[in-house]
Legacy VTK file of the C-alpha trace (Angstrom):
# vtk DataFile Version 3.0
C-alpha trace
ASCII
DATASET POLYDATA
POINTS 141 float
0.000 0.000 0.000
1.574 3.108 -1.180
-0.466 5.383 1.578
-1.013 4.819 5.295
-5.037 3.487 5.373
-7.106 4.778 8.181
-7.945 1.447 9.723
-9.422 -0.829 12.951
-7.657 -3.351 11.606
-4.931 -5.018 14.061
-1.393 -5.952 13.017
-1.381 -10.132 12.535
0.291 -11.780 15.654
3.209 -13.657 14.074
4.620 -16.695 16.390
7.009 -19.416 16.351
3.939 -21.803 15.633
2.739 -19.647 11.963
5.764 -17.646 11.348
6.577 -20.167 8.233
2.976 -19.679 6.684
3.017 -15.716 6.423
6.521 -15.849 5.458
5.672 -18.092 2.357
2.676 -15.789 1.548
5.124 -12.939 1.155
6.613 -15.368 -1.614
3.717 -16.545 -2.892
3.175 -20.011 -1.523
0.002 -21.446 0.156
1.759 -23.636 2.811
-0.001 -26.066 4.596
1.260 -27.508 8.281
1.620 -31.015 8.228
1.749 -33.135 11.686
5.182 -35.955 10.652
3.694 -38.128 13.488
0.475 -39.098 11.424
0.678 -36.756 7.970
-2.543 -35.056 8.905
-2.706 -31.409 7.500
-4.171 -28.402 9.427
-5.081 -24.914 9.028
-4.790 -22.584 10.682
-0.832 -23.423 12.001
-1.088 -24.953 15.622
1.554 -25.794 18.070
0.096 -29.752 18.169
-1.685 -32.007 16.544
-5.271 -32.438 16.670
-5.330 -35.690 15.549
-2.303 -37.559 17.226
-0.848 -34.489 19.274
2.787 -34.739 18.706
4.553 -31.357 18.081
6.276 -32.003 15.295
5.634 -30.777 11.949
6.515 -29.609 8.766
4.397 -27.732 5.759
3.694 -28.786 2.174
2.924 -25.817 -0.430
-0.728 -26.487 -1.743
-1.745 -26.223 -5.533
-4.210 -22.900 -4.264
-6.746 -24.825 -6.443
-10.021 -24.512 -4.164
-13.910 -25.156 -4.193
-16.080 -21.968 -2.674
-17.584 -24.426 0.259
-19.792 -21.157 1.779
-19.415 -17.616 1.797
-21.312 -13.904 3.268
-20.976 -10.342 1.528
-20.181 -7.756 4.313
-21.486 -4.291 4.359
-20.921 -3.366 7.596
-19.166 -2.066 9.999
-16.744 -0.572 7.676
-13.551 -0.003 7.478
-10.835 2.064 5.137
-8.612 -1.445 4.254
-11.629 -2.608 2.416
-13.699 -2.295 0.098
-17.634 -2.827 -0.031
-19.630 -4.700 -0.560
-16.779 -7.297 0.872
-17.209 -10.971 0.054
-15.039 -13.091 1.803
-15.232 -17.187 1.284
-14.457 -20.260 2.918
-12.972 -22.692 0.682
-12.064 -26.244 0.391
-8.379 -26.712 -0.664
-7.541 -29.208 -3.196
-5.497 -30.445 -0.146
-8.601 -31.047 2.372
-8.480 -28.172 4.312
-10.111 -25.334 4.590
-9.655 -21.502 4.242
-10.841 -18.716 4.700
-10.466 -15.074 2.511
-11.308 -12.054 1.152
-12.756 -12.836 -2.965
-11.393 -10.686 -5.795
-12.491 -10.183 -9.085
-16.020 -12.125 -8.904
-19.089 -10.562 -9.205
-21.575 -10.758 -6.133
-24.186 -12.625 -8.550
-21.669 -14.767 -9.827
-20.155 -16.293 -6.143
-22.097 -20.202 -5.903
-21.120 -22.643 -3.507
-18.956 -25.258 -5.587
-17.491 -23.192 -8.250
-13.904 -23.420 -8.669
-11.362 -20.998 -7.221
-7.831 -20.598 -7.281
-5.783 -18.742 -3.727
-3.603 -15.695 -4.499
-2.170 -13.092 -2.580
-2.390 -9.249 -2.037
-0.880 -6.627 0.106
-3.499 -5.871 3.227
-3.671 -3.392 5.686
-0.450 -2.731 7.393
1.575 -3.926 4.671
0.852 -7.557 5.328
0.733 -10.030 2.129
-2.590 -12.170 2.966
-4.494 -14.715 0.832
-7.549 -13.552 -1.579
-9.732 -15.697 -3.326
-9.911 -15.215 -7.828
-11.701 -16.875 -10.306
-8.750 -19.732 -11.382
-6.581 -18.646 -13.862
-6.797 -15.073 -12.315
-4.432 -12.856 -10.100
-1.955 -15.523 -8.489
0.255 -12.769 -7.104
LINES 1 142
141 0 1 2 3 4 5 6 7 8 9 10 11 12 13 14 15 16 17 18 19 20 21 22 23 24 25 26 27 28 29 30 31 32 33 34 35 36 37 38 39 40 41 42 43 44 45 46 47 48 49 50 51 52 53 54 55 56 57 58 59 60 61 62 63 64 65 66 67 68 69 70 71 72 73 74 75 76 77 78 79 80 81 82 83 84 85 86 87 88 89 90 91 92 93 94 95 96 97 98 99 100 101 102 103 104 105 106 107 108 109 110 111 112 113 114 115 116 117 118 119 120 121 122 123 124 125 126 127 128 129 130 131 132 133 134 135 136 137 138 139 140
């Protein structure tokens, strides 16, 4: 963002347990925590595993190929780092998990649960590079 935004918005709390995942967004990878005890793969990053809860990990980069599961268009309260109406999706990951973003570059009447979408990234509020949601094919930077 070339101009300071007027916003609500907090800065992201970056920790040991998700430092790897925003540092790949800022280089364009989707990466995906995998538990090495049982191969299970979770989002968002946690310190243990769900499933088998042994601390040890490591990530996988995902394809960002991803199925709109549900979604809500936002109109309120808002804020200066958006802009309205807002749509923001939860998808399915080609991986099996889920995820959730802002969606760029669809039009409100288009968005249907089940259509295809593809994960890219843009700069947000504070300078942060976070995940947005195009039509495949789209925006993947």
């Amino acid at each position: 963002m070339s101009e300071a935004v007027r916003t609500r918005v907090p800065r992201l709390i970056i920790t040991q347990d998700n430092r790897f995942w925003f540092d790949a967004a800022r280089e364009g990878r989707l990466a995906i925590q995998r538990c090495t005890g049982c191969g299970t793969l979770r989002h968002p990053p946690a310190p243990a595993c769900a499933s088998c809860r042994s601390f040890s990990w490591d990530s996988v980069d995902s394809t960002r190929r991803c199925t709109l599961h549900s979604y809500t268009v936002l109109h309120h309260p808002k804020d200066d780092a958006f802009d309205y109406p807002l749509a923001v999706g939860l998808v399915d990951l080609e991986e099996g998990t889920r995820l959730v973003a802002d969606i760029s570059g669809v039009d409100l009447d288009e968005l249907r649960t089940g259509m295809e979408l593809e994960v890219g990234f843009a700069e947000h509020a504070h300078g942060e590079i976070l995940p947005r949601l195009t039509l495949p094919g789209g925006d993947r930077a």
